[in-house]
C-alpha positions as a Markdown table, in Angstrom:
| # | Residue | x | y | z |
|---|---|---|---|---|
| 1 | Unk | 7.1 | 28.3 | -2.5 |
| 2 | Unk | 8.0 | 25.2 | -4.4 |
| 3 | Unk | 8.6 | 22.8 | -1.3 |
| 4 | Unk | 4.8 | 24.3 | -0.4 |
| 5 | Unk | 3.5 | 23.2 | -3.7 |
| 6 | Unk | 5.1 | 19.6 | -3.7 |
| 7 | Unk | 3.6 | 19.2 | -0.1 |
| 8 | Unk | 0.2 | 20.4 | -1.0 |
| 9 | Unk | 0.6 | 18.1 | -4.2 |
| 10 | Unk | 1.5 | 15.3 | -1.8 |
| 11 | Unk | -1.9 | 16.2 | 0.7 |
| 12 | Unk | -4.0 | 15.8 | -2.5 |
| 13 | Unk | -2.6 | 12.8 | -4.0 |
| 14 | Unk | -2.7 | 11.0 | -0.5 |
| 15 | Unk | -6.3 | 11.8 | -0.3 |
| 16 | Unk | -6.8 | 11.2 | -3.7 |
| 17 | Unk | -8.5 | 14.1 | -4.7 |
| 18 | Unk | -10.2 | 13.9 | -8.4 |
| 19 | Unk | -9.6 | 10.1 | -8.8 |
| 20 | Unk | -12.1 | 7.7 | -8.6 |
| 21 | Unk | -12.9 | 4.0 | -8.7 |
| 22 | Unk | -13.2 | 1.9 | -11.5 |
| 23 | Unk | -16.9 | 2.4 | -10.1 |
| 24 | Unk | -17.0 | 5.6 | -10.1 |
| 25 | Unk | -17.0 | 6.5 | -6.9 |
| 26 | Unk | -14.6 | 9.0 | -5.4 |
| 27 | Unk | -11.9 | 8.2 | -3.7 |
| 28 | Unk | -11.6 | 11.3 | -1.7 |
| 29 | Unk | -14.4 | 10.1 | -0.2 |
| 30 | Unk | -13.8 | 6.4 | 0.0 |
| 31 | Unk | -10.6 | 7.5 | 2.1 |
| 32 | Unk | -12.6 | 9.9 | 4.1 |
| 33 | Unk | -14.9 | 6.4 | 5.5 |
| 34 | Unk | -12.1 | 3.9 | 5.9 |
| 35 | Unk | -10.1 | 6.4 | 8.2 |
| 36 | Unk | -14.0 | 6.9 | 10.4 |
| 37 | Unk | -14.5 | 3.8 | 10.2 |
| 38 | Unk | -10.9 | 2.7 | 11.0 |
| 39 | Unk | -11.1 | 5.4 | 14.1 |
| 40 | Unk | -14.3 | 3.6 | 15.6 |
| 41 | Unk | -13.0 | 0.5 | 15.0 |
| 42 | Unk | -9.9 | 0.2 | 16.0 |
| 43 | Unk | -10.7 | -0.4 | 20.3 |
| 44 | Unk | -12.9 | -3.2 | 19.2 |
| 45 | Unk | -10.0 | -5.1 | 17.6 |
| 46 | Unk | -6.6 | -3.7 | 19.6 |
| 47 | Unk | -8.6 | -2.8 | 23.5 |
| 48 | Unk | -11.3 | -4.8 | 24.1 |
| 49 | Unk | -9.9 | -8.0 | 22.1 |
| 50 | Unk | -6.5 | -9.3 | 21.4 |
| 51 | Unk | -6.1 | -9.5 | 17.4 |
| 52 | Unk | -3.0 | -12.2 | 16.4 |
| 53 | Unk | -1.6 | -12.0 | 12.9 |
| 54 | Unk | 0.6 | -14.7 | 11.5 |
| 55 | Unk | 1.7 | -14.6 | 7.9 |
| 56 | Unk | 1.6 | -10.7 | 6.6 |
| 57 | Unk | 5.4 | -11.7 | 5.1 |
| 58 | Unk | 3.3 | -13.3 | 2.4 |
| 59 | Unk | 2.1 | -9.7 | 1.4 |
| 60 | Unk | 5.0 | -8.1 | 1.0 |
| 61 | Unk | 5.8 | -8.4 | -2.8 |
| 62 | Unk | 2.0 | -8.8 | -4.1 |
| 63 | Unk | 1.3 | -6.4 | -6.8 |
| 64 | Unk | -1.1 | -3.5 | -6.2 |
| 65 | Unk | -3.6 | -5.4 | -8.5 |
| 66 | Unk | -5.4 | -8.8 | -9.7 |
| 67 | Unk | -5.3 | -10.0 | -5.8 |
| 68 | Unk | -8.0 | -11.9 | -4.3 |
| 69 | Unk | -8.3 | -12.4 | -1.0 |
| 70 | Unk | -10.6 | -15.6 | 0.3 |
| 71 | Unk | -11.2 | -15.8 | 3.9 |
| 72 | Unk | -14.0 | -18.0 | 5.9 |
| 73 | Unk | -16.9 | -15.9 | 7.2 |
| 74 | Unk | -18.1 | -15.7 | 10.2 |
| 75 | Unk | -19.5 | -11.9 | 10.9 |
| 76 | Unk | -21.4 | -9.8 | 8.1 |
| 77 | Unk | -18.7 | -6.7 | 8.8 |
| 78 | Unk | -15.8 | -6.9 | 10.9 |
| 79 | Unk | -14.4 | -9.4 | 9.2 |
| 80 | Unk | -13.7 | -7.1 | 6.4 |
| 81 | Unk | -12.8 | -4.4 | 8.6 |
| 82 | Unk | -10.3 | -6.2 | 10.7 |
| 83 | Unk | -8.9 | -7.2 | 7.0 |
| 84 | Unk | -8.7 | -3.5 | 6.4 |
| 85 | Unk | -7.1 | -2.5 | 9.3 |
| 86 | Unk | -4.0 | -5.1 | 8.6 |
| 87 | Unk | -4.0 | -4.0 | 4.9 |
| 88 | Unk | -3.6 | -0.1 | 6.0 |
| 89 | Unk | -0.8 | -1.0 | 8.5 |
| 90 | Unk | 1.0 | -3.1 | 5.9 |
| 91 | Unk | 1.0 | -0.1 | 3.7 |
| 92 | Unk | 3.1 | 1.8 | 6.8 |
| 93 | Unk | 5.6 | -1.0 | 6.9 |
| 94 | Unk | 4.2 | -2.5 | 10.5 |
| 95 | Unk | 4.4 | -6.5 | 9.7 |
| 96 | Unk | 1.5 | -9.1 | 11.4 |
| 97 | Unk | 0.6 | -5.8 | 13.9 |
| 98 | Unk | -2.0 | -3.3 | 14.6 |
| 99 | Unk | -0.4 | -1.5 | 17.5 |
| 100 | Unk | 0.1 | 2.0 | 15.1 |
| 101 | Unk | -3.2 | 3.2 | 14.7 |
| 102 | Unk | -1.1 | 6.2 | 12.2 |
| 103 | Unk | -2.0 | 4.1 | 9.4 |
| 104 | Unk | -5.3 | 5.2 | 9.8 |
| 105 | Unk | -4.2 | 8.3 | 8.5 |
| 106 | Unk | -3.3 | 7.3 | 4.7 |
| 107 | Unk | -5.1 | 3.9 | 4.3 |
| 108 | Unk | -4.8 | 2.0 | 1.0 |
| 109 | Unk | -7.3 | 2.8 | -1.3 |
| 110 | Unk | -7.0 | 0.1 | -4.0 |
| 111 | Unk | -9.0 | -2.4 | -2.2 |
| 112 | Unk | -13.0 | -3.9 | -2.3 |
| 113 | Unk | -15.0 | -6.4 | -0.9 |
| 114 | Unk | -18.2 | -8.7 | -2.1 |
| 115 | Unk | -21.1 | -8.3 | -0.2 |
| 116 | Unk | -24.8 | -9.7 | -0.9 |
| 117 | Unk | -26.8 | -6.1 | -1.9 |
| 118 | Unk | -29.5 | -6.7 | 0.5 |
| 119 | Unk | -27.4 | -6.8 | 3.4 |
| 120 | Unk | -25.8 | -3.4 | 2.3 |
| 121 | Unk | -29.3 | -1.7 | 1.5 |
| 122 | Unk | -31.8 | -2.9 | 3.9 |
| 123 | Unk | -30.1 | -3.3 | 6.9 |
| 124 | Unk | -30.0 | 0.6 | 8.0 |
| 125 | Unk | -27.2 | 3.1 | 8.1 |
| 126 | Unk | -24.2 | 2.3 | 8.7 |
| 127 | Unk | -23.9 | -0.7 | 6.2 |
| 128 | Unk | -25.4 | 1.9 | 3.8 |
| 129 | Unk | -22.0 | 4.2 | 4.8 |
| 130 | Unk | -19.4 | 0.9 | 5.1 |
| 131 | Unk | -20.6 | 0.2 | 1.4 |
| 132 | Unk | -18.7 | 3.5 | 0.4 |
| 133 | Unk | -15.9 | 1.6 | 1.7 |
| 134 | Unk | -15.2 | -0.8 | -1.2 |
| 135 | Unk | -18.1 | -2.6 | -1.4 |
| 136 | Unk | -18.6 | -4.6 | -4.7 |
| 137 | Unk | -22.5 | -5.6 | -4.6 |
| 138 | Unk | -24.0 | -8.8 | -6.2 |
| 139 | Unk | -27.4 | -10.7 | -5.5 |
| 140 | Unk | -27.1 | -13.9 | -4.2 |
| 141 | Unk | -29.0 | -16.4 | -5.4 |
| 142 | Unk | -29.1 | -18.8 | -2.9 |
| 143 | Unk | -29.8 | -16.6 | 0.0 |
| 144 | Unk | -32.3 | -13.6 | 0.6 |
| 145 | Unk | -33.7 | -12.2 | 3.6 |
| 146 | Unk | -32.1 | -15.2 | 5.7 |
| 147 | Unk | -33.9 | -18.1 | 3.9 |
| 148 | Unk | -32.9 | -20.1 | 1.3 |
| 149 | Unk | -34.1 | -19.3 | -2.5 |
| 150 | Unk | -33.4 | -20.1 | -6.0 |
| 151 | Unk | -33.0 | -17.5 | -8.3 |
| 152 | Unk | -31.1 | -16.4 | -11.2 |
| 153 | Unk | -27.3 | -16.3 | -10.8 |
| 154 | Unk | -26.3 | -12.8 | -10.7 |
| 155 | Unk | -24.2 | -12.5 | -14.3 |
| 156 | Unk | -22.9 | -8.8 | -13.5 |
| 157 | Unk | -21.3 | -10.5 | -10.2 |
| 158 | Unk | -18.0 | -11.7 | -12.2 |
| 159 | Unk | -18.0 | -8.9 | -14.5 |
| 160 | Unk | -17.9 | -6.4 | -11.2 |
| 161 | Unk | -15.2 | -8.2 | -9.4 |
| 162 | Unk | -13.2 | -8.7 | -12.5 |
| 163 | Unk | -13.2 | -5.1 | -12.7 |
| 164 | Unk | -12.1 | -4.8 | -8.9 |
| 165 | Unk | -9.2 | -7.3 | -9.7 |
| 166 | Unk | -8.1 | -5.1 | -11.8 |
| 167 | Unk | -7.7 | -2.0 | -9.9 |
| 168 | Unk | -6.6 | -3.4 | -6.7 |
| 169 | Unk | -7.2 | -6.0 | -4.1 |
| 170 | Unk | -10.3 | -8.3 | -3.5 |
| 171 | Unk | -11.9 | -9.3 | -0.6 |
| 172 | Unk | -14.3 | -12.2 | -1.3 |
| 173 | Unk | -15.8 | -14.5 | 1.1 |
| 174 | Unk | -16.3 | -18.5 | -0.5 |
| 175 | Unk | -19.1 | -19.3 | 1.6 |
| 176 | Unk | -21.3 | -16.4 | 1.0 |
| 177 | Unk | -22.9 | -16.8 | 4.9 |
| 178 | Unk | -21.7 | -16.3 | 8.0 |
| 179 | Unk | -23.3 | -19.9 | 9.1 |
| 180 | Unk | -21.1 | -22.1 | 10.8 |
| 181 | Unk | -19.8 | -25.1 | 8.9 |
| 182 | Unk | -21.5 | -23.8 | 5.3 |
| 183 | Unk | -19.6 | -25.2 | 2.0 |
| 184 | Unk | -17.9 | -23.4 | -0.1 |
| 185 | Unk | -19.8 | -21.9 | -3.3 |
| 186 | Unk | -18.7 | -23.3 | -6.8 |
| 187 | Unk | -19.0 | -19.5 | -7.8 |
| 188 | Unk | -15.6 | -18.9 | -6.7 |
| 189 | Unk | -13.9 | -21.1 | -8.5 |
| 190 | Unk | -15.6 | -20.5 | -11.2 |
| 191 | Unk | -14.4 | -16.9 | -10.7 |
| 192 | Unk | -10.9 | -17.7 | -10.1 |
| 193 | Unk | -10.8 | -19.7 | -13.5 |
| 194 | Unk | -12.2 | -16.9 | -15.6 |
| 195 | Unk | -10.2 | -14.1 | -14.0 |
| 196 | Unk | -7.0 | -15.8 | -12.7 |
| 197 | Unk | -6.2 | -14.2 | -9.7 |
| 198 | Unk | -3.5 | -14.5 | -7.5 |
| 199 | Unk | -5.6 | -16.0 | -4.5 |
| 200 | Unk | -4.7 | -15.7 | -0.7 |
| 201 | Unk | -6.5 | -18.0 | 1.6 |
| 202 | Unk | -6.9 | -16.4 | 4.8 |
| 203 | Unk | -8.1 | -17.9 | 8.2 |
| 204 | Unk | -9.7 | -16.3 | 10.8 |
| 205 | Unk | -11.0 | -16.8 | 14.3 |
| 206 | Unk | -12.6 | -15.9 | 17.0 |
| 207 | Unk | -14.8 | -13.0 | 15.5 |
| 208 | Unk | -18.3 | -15.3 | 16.5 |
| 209 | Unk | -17.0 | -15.2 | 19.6 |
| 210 | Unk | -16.3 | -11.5 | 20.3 |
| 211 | Unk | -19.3 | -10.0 | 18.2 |
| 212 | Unk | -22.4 | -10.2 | 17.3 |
| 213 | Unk | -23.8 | -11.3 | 14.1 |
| 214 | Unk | -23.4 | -8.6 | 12.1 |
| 215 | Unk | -20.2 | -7.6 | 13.8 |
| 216 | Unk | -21.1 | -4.2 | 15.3 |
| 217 | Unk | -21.6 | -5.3 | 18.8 |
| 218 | Unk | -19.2 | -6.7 | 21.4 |
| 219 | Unk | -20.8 | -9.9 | 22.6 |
| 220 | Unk | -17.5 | -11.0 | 24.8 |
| 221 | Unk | -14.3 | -8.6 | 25.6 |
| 222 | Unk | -11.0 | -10.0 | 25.8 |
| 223 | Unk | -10.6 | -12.8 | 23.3 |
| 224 | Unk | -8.2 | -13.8 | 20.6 |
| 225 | Unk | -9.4 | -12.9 | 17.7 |
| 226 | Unk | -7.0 | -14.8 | 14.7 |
| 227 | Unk | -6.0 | -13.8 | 11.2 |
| 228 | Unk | -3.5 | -15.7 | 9.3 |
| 229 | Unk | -2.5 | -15.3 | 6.0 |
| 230 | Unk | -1.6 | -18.3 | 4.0 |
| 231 | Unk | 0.7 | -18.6 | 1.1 |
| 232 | Unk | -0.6 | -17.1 | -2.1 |
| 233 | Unk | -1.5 | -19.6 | -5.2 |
| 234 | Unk | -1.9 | -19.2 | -8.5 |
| 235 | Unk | -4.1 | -22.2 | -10.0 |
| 236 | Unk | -3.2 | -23.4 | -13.4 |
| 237 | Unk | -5.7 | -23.2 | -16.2 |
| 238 | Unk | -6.5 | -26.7 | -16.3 |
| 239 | Unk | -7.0 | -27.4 | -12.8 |
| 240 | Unk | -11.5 | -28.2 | -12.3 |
| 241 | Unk | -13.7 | -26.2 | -10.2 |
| 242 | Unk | -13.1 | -29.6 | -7.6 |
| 243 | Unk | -9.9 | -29.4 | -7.4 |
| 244 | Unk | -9.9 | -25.6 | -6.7 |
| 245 | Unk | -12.6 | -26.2 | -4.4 |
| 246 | Unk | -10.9 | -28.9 | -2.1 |
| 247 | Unk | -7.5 | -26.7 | -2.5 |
| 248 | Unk | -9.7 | -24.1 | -0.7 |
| 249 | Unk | -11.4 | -26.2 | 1.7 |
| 250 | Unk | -7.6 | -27.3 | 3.0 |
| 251 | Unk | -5.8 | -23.8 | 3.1 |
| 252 | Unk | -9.1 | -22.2 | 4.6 |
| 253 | Unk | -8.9 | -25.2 | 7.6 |
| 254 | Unk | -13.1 | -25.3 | 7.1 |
| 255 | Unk | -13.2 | -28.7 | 8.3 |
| 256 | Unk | -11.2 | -28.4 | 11.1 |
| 257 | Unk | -12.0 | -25.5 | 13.2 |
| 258 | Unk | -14.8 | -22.9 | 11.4 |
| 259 | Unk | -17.9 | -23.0 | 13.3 |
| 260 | Unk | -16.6 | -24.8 | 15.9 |
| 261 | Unk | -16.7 | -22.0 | 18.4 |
| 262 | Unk | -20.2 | -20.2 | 18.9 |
């Protein structure tokens, strides 16, 4: 009867039943999406394409907290997704590989993601369901509706991912576009100097290639689709927002390759 109880207890605390966020929301349910989503994912980035990961050794001894991850951008959502596939098999122990799709079956809960709130809200369903998956919202101010604007910075933006960092992992994207050879925003650094993150550049390629846009749709089978991992860095406090920003620009390779591929 005990050994039942321990195993049940074990069920629940996988699923996390009863916990939530530091948002609020539950993670019971946050679970329940990544593994859907995971499921109707996972042909798009192991069958159809080829996905190569190089540096997942980098990951090994990272706390479960205060991590924030800055790749390029270069689809609204399978970027993320292809992110949160490695992160679930990492969790199972399988290094630079996705060829277990078990790990769909406990994925790691701790982690989020930034994403503009109009993409999320007014671009039908299934963004409204991915946001359930860690999404951290914020208003862009530069961007709306695919034009460029000038609004107000959105203040709650820091104050939200702060409290991300803080539970787990952060997925943040330094361009805030998907358009090809776009700068890097000054937010982030500004971000990474008021919350001092461990930050992990990452690299990827080939996702403009294989999808669409928004990354739902195949738009060629049978590429390489790339994610590397560089070596995590803590910047010192008295390092500028241009020297974090040209630190960046190096690791992330934006002015070597990004946007070169259509």
């Amino acid at each position: 009867m005990a050994s039942k109880l321990a195993r049940l207890f074990q069920f629940m605390d996988t699923l996390g039943l009863g916990e939530r966020d530091p948002f609020g929301n539950p993670i019971v349910f946050k679970r329940i999406t990544m593994i859907v989503l995971g499921a109707l994912t996972y042909s798009r980035l192991r069958l159809y394409n080829k996905t190569v990961i190089k540096g997942t050794e980098y990951l090994d001894e990272l706390p479960e907290n205060g991590i924030l991850f800055l790749p390029n951008h270069q689809t609204y959502f399978m970027d993320v997704i292809c992110l949160y596939h490695i992160f679930f098999s990492m969790k199972w122990g399988f290094r630079n590989s996705l060829n277990y799709p078990i790990y769909l079956l406990a994925p790691r809960s701790n982690l989020f993601y930034v994403a503009a709130a109009e993409t999320m809200k007014d671009d039908g369903l299934i963004p409204r369901i991915f946001a359930q998956a860690g999404a951290i919202l914020v208003n862009r101010s530069w961007r709306a509706k695919g034009e460029d604007v000038k609004r107000e910075v959105d203040l709650d933006a820091v104050a939200k991912i702060g409290k991300g960092l803080k539970f787990g992992w952060v997925i943040s994207f330094p361009q805030g576009t998907t358009r090809a050879f776009a700068p890097l925003r000054k937010g982030t650094a500004h971000l990474i100097k008021g919350e001092n993150p461990l930050v992990v550049p990452v690299r990827i390629n080939g996702f403009r290639r294989a999808f669409d846009k928004k990354g739902l749709l195949l738009k060629k089978r049978n590429t390489h689709l790339t994610v590397e991992f560089r070596e995590p860095i803590r910047f010192k406090p008295e390092d500028s927002v241009d020297e974090i920003m040209e630190k960046l620009r190096l690791e992330l390779g934006l002015e070597e390759s990004d946007g070169h591929e259509n």
